[in-house]
LOKEFI-371187 format. One line per 3 residues: number of its first residue (from 1); their letters; for each residue x, y, z of C-alpha. Coordinates in steps of 0.25 Angstrom, whole numbers, plus 2048, in hexadecimal, padded with zeros to 3 digits. Example, Ala and Ser with C-alpha at 12.3 -4.5 7.8 and 13.67 -1.06 7.14 Angstrom:
REM residues 2
1 = as = 831/7EE/81F; 837/7FC/81D
***
This chain:
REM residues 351
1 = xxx = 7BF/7DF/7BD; 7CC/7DA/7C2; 7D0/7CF/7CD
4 = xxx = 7D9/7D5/7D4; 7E3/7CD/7DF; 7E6/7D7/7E9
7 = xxx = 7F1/7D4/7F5; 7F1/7DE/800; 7E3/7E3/7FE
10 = xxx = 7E0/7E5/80D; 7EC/7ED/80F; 7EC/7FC/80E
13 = xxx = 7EF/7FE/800; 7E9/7F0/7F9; 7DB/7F3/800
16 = xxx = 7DA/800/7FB; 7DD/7F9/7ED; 7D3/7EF/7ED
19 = xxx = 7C8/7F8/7F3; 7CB/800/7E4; 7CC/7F4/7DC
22 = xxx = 7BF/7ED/7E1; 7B9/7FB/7DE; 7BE/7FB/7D2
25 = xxx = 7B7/7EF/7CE; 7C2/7E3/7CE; 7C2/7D6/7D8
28 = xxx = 7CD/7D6/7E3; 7D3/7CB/7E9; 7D9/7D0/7F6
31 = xxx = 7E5/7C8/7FC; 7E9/7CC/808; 7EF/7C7/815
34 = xxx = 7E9/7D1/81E; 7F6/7D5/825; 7F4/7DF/830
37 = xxx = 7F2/7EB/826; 7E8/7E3/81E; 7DA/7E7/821
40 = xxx = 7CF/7E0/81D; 7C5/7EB/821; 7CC/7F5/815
43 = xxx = 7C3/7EB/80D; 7B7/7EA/814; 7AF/7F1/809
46 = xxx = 7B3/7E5/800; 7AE/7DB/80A; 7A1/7D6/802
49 = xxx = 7A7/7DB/7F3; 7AA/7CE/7EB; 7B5/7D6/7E4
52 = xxx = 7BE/7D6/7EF; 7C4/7C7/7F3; 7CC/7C7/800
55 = xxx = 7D6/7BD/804; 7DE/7BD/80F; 7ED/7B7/80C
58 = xxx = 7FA/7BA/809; 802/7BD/7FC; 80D/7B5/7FE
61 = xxx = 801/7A8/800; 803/7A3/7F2; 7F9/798/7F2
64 = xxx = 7ED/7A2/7F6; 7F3/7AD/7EC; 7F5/7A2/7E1
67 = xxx = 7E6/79E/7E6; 7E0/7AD/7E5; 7E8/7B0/7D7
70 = xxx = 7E2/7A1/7D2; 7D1/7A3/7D8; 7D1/7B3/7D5
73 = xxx = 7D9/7B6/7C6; 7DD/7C4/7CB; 7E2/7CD/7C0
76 = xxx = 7EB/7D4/7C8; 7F0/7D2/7D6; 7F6/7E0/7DD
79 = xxx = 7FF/7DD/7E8; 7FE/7E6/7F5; 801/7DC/7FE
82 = xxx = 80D/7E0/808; 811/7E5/815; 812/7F3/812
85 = xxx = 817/7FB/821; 825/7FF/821; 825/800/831
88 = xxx = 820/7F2/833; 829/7EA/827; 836/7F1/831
91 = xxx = 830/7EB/83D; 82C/7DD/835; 832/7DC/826
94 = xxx = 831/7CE/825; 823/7CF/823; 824/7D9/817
97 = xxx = 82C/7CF/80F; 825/7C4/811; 818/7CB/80C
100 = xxx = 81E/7D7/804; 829/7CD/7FD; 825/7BF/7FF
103 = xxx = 816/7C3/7FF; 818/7C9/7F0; 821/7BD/7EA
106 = xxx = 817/7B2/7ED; 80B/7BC/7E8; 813/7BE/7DC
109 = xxx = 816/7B0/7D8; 808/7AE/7DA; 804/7B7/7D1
112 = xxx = 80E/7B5/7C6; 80A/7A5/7C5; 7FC/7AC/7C5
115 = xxx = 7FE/7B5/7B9; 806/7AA/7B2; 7F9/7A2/7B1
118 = xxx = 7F0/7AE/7AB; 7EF/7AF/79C; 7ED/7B8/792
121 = xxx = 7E6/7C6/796; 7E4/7C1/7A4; 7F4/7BE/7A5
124 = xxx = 7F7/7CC/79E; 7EE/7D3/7A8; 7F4/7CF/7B5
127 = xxx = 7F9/7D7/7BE; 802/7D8/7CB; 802/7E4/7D1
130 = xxx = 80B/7E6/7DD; 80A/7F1/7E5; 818/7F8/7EB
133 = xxx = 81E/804/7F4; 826/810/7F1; 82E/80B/7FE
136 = xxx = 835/802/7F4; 83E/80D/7EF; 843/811/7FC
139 = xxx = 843/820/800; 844/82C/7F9; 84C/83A/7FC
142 = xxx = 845/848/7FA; 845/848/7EC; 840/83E/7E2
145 = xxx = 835/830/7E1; 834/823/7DF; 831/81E/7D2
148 = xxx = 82F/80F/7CC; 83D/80E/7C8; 842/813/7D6
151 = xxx = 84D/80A/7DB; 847/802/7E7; 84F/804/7F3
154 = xxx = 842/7FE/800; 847/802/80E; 83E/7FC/817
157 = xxx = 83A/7ED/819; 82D/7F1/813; 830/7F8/807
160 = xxx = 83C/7ED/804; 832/7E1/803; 829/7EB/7FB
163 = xxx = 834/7EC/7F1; 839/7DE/7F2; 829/7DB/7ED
166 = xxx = 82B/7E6/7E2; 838/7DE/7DD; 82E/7D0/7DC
169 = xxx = 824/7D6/7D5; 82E/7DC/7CC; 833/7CE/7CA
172 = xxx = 828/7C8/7C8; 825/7CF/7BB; 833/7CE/7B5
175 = xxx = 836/7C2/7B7; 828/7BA/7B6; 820/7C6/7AF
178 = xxx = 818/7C8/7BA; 80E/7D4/7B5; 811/7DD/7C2
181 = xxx = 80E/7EB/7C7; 815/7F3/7D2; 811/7FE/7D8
184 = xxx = 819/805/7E1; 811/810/7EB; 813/81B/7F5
187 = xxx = 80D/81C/803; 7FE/818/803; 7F3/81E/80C
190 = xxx = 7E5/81D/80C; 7D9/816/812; 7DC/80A/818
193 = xxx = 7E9/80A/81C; 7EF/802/828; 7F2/80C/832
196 = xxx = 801/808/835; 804/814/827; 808/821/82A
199 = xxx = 7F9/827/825; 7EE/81E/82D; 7F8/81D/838
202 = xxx = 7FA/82C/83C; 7E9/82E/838; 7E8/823/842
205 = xxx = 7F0/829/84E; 7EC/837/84A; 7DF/835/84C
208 = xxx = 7E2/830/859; 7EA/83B/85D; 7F6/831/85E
211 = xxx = 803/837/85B; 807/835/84D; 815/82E/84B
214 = xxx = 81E/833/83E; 82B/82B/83A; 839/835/83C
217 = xxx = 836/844/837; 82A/841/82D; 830/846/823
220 = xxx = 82F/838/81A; 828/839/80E; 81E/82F/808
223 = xxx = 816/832/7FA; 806/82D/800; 7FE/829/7F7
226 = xxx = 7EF/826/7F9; 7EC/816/7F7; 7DF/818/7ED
229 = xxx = 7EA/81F/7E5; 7F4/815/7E5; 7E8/80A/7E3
232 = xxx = 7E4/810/7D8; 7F1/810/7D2; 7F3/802/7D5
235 = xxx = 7E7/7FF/7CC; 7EB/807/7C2; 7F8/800/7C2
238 = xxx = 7F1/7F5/7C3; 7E9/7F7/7B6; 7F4/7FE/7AF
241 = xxx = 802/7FC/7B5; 80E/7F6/7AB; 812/7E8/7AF
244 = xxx = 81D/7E8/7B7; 81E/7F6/7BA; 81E/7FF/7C6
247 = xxx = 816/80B/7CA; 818/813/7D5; 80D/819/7DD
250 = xxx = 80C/825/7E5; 802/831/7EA; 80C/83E/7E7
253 = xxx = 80A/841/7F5; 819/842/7FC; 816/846/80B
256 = xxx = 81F/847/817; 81B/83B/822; 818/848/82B
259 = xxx = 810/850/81F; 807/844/820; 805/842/82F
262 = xxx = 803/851/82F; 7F7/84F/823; 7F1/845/82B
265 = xxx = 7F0/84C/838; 7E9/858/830; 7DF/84F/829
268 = xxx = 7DA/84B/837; 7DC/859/83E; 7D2/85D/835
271 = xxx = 7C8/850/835; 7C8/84B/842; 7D2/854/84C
274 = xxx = 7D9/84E/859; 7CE/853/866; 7DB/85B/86B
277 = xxx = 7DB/863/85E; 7E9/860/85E; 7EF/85F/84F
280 = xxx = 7F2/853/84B; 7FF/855/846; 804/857/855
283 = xxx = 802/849/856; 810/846/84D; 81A/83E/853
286 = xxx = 827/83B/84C; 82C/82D/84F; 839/827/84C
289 = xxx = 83A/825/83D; 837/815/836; 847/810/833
292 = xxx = 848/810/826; 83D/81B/821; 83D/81F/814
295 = xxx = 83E/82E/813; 837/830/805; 82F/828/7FD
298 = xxx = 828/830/7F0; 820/829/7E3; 822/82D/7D5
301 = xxx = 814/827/7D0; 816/82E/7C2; 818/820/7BA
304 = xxx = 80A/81C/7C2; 803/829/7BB; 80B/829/7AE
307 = xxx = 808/81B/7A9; 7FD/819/7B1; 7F4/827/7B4
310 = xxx = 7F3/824/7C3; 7F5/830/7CD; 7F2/831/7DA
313 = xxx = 7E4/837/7DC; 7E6/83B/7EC; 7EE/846/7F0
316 = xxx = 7F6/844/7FE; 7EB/84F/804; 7DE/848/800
319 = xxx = 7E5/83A/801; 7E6/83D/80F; 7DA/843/814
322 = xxx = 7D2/837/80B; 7DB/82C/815; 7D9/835/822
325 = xxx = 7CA/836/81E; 7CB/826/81C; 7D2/822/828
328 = xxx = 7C8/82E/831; 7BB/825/82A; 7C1/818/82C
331 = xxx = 7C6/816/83B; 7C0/809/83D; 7C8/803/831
334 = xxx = 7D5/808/839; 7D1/805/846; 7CE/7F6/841
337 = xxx = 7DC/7F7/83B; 7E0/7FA/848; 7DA/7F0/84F
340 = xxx = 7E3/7E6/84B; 7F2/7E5/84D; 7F8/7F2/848
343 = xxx = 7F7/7FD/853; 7FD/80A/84B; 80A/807/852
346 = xxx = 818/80A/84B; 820/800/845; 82E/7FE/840
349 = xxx = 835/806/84A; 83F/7FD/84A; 84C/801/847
***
């Protein structure tokens, strides 16, 4: 059993990874400041397990970090704390690099004065494993993918501070030696995601028979991958990774912004249909497109499989019905996320 030190784990992504790995038998400290899109109720079967330690703070708070590095002895700590929406970092990005940026630093420093006092096995063992974007690569054309050793080249507020994060960690290990991970990953959806992303967001107005807004023509394409795949990459990363290197994460599932409103309008036509019988995919409405969108974003996750033996295990069809399933079973989770200040409403419309 491992100590794990987990930042972010009541986010999207960072709850689904410690919901595996208190499964999987290790003890998770969960730091996490509880932002609007962290939830506490995506860990509420952890509530009475003595495995899982919450704490509510922020990364860039040295003194409790150095506190819960100093009481817990974790073996690894796995970095998804961040602001993560690309429409609210162009309406606010000064929040995304103090968090994303300043955020990482001082968790860094904190966990190389850590590491520096391990010895032996212990020090050899330690890990930090931060986990990244494809958006830090920019944007593809038609043809090709992004692979570790694609130039970065961020064009949004977001993926700039996620890059800038990239850059320390990478620095951290060169310069001090650091034992770091990165894993760079392509558009997550599953349970439990805040429904400001394209997925819950368009399930959430479909079912209400709300019209269903798509950026420009919808013709952008994103590679989805399903986050119990990209968790268990991360722990196999985690397990087996190289120090200092970089694995990039992704579904093999290019679809068109349109293909996968039109899937999701399907999967409910079929489970639960509108009282019109009206289709759901009437309901499309194209809105003017987010400045600055990225046409193309597509993973080459063949080191991951190569060196590693990790490969997606959801296709795009059955990832899909498993999340529209989820989020049909699970209405009060969403409707208690939508009791507090988010309101499905667009953001970053600015020009």
């Amino acid at each position: 059993m491992q100590t794990l030190l987990v930042t972010g784990g009541a986010g999207f992504i960072g709850g689904n990874f410690v919901l595996q790995a208190v499964a999987a038998g290790h003890r998770v400290v969960n730091l996490d400041k509880l932002t609007y899109a962290g939830n506490p109720d995506t860990l509420a079967s952890l509530r009475d397990n003595t495995a899982h330690i919450f704490v509510q703070g922020d990364i860039g708070d040295r003194g409790l970090v150095a506190k819960l590095l100093a009481e817990h002895r974790p073996d690894a700590i796995i970095n998804f704390a961040a602001e993560s929406h690309v429409d609210r970092s162009i309406d606010g990005p000064a929040t995304f690099i103090e968090t994303n940026v300043v955020g990482t630093l001082a968790l860094l420093e904190c966990a190389r004065d850590y590491w520096r006092g391990l010895e032996g096995q212990t020090a050899d063992a330690f890990r930090f494993l931060h986990v990244s974007t494809d958006e830090v690569y920019g944007s593809l054309g038609d043809q090709g993918m992004f692979t570790e050793t694609t130039p970065y080249a961020p064009n949004s507020p977001y993926s700039a501070s996620k890059a800038s994060s990239d850059h320390l960690v990478r620095a951290f290990h060169h310069t001090y030696g650091l034992p770091v991970l990165t894993t760079n990953c392509s558009n997550n959806y599953g349970p439990y995601q805040f429904p400001e992303k394209l997925i819950p967001l368009v399930i959430q107005k479909a079912l209400a028979g709300e019209a269903l807004p798509v950026y420009g023509d919808g013709r952008n394409v994103r590679d989805w991958l399903f986050v119990e795949d990209h968790c268990q990459a991360i722990a196999r990363v985690l397990d087996a990774g190289r120090v200092g290197e970089t694995y990039n994460v992704g579904g093999n599932a290019e679809r068109e912004n349109l293909t996968v409103v039109k899937t999701i309008c399907a999967l409910l036509d079929a489970r639960q249909p509108l009282p019109s019988d009206k289709p759901r995919e009437s309901l499309i409405t194209f809105v003017k497109d987010r400045p600055g969108h990225d046409r193309r974003y597509a993973i080459d996750a063949s080191k991951l499989s190569r060196e590693l033996g990790w490969s997606p295990r959801e296709s795009f069809d059955s990832g899909m019905a498993r999340t529209v399933d989820w989020y049909l079973d699970h209405q009060p989770w969403v409707q208690r996320v939508l009791d507090g200040s988010y309101r499905m409403e667009r953001l970053g419309g600015h020009d």
